[in-house]
C-alpha distance (Angstrom), angle and dihedral (degrees) to the residues before:
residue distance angle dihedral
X1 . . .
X2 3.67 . .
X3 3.42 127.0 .
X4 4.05 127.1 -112.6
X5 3.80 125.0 -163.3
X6 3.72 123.7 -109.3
X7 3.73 107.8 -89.3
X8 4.13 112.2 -122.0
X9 3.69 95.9 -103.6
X10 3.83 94.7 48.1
X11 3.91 89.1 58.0
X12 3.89 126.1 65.5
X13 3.29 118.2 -109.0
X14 3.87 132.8 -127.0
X15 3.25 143.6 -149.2
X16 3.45 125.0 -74.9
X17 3.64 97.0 -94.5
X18 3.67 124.7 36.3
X19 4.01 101.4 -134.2
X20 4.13 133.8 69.9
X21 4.13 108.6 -69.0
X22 3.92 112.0 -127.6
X23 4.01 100.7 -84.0
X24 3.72 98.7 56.1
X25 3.87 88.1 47.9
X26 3.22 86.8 46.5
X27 3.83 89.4 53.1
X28 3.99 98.6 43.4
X29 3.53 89.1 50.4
X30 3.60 96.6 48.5
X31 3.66 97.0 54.8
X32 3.14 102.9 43.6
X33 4.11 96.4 47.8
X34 4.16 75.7 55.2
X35 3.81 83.8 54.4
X36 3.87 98.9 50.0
X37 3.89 96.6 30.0
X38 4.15 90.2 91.5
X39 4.14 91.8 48.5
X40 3.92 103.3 97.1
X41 3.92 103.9 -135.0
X42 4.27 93.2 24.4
X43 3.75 90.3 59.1
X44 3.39 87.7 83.3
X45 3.41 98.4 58.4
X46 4.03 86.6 43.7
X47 3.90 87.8 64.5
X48 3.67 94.4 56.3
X49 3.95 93.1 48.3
X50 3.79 87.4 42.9
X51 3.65 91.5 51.8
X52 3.77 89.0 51.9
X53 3.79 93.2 40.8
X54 4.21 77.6 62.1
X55 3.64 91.0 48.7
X56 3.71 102.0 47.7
X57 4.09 96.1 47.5
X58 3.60 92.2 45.1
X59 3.76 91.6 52.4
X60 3.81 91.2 44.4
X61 3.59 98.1 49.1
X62 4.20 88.5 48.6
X63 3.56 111.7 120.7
X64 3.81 104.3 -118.6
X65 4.01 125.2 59.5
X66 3.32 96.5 -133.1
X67 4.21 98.3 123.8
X68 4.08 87.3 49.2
X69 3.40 142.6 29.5
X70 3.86 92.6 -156.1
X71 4.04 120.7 71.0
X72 3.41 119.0 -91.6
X73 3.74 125.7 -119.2
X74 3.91 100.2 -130.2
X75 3.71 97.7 167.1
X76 4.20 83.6 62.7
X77 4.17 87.0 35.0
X78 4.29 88.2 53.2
X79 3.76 93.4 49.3
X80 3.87 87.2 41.6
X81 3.80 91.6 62.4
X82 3.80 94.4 42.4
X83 3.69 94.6 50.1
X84 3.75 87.1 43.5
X85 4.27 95.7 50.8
X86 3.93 82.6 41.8
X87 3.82 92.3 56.4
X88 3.80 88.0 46.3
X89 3.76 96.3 55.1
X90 3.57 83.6 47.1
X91 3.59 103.7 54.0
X92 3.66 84.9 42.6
X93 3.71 91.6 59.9
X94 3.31 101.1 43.1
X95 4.39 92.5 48.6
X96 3.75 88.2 61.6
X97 3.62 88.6 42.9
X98 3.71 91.3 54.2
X99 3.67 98.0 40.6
X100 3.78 92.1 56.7
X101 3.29 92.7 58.7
């Protein structure tokens, strides 16, 4: 018996493009820059993924579409940027803490 493939209306459907839309990366990479922000040589990185956690939710939450045709999660892009400026103040903390030493 051979196989067929699923006909389009028996599978779901999903959105237009196939990846994460700008608020949920926004999210993911604000937590975890809050996550590697207190590790001494991965803080760096943490900045840099903090800086882009910034980036992404601002960009989501701007008013026009014109990055995506989809819609936006800013609920995910607001608590991106917060997680992201929290990481930063973090890392910021904790490089003059290690430099003193």
């Amino acid at each position: 018996m051979p196989l067929r493939p699923r006909s389009d209306a028996a599978s779901p459907r999903k959105k237009s493009s196939d990846g994460m839309d700008l608020g949920t990366r926004a999210l993911v990479l604000g937590a975890g820059s809050l996550a590697l922000s207190w590790v001494p040589l991965l803080n760096i990185i943490a900045f840099l993924a903090a800086m882009m956690a910034v980036a992404f939710g601002l960009l989501a939450r701007w008013p026009t579409g014109w990055l995506t045709r989809e819609e936006p999660n800013t609920r995910r892009a607001l608590w991106g940027v917060v997680l992201g400026g929290l990481a930063i103040v973090v890392f910021v903390v904790t490089a003059v803490r290690y430099s003193a030493l």
